[in-house]
C-alpha positions in Angstrom: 176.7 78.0 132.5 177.1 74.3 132.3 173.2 74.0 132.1 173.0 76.4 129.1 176.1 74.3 127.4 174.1 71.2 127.9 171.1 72.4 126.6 172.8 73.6 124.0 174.4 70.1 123.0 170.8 68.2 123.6 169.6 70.3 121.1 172.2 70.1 118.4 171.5 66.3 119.0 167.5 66.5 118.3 168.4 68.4 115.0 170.6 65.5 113.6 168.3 63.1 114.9 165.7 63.8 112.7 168.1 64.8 109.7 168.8 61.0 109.8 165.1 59.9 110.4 164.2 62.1 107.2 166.6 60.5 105.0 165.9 56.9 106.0 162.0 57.7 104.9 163.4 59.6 101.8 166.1 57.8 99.7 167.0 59.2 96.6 164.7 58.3 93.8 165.9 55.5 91.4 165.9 56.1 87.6 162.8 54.5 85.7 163.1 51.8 83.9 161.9 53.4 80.7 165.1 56.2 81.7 167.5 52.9 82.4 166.6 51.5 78.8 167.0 54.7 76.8 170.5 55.0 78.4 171.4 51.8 76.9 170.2 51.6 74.0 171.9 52.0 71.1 170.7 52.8 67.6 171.1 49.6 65.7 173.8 49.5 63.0 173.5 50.2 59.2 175.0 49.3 55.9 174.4 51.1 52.3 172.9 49.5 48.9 173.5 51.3 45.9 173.4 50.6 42.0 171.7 51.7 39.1 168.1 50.7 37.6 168.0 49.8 33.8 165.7 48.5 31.0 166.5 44.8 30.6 165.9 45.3 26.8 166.9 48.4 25.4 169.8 48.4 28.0 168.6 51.7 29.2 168.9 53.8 32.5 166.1 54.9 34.2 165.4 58.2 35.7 162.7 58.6 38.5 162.7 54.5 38.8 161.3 54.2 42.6 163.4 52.3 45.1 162.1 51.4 48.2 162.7 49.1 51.4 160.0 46.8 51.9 158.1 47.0 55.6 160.4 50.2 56.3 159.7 54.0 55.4 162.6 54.0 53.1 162.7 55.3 49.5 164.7 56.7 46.9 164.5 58.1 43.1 167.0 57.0 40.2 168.8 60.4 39.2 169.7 61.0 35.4 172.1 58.4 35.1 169.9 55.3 36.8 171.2 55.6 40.2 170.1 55.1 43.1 171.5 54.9 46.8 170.1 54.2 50.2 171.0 54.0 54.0 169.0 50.5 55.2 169.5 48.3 58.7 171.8 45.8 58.6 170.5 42.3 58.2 167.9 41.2 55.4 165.9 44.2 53.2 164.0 43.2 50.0 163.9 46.2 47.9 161.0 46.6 45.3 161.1 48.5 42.5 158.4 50.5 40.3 158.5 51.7 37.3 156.0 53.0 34.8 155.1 50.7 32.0 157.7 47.9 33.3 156.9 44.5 35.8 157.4 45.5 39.8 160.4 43.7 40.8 161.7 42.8 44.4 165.6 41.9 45.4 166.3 40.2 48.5 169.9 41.9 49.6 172.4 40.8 52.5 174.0 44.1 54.4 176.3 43.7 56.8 177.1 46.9 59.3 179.2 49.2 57.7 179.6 47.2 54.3 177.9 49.0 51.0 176.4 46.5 48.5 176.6 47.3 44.8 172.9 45.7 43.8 171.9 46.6 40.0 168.5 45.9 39.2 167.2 45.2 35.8 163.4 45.3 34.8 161.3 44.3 31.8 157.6 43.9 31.0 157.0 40.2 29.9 154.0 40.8 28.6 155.4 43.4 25.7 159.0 41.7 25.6 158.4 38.3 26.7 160.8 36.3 28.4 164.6 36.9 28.7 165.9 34.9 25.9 169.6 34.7 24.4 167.6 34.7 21.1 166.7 38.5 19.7 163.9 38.5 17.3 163.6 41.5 14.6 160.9 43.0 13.4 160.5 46.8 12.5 156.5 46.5 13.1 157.0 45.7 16.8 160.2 47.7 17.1 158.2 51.0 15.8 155.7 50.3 18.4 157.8 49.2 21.4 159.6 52.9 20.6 156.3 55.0 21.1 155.2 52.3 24.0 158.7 53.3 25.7 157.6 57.2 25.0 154.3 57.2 26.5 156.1 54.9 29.6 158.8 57.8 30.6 156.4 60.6 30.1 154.0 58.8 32.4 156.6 57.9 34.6 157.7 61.9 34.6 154.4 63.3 35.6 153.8 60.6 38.2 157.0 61.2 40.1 157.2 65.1 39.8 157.8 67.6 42.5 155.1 69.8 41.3 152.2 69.5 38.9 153.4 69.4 35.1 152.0 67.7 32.0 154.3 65.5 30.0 153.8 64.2 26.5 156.6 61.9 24.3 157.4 63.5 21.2 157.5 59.8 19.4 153.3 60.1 19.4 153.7 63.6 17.2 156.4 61.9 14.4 158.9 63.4 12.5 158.0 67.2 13.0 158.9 69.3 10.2 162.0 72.0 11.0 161.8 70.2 14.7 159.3 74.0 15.8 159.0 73.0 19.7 155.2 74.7 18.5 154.1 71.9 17.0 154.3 69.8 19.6 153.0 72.8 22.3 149.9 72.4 20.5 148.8 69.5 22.0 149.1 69.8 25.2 146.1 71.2 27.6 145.2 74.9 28.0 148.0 75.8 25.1 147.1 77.8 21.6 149.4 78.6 18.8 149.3 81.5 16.7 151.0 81.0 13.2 151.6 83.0 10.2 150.6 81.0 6.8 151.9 77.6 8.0 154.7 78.7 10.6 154.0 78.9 14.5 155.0 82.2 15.6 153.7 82.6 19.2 152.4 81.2 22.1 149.2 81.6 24.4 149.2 79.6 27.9 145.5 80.0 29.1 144.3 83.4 28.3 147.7 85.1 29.1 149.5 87.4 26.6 150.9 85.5 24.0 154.9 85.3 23.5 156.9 84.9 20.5 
């Protein structure tokens, strides 16, 4: 009996024996570094910039003016009133702005974490308006042709930065229209035909479909 005990009790000693040898050669596996660094790290802070994008000149808003953060994948679109708003790093950003038909212009902006900047931004083109000047010269010539250069600009500007494909014309190339028929002007563009009665456009065909009134 006391052989069989202490038998017993050797071998109960063998088993945690090499339960302890095992975990010596085994300890538990330390988190990589790359694991170590993601835990942490912290995404790094941000501030906001927003304001509105205008003609320097004519003192008006532009819609579809592109804002973006240089060296970073960040860009926004003015809405219908010339604004603009955008999320950026905190720290230094130099946003440059694009516009059809007007200079490219960059603005150096200081966010701080947290803080949102008000940053307006006007632009011009020097080479139609020349410099900024406190002096205003008049003269119903260039005015006339600054108004169908301003036109041509937004519809550019429309068709460039659509969603989808559209064609966009400025009503100041046609003139005065007479009665203001929306025909006369459909007329010009690509693919459209107008069917009139004596002198007055009475329906529509868009590229070999049915024509509508």
């Amino acid at each position: 009996m006391n052989l069989r005990n202490g038998f017993a009790r050797g071998r109960h000693s063998a088993v945690l024996a090499l339960v302890f040898v095992l975990s010596s050669l085994c300890p538990a596996a330390a988190p990589s570094p790359a694991a170590a660094a993601a835990g942490t790290r912290s995404s790094p802070p941000t501030g906001t910039i927003r304001g509105r994008v205008q003609n320097e000149v004519t003192g008006q808003y532009l819609i579809n003016a592109r804002v973006a953060v240089k060296g970073i994948d960040i860009t926004t679109l003015t809405d219908e009133s010339g604004s603009y708003r955008l999320s950026v790093p905190s720290g230094q950003v130099v946003l440059e702005v694009l516009y059809s038909g007007l200079d490219p212009h960059q603005v150096t902006v200081n966010v701080s974490p947290g803080q949102t900047v008000e940053q307006d931004i006007d632009l011009t083109n020097r080479s139609r308006y020349g410099e900024k000047s406190d002096i205003v010269k008049l003269d119903p010539f260039v005015a006339s042709t600054s108004k169908l250069t301003e036109g041509e600009a937004l519809a550019t500007n429309e068709q460039r930065f659509a969603s989808n494909i559209k064609n966009v014309v400025a009503t100041d190339a046609f003139g005065d229209v007479t009665e203001g028929n929306v025909a006369e002007f459909m007329k010009f563009l690509p693919g459209i035909s107008v069917e009139y009665s004596d002198v007055m456009p009475l329906a529509v065909a868009v590229r070999g479909f049915w024509s509508s009134v």
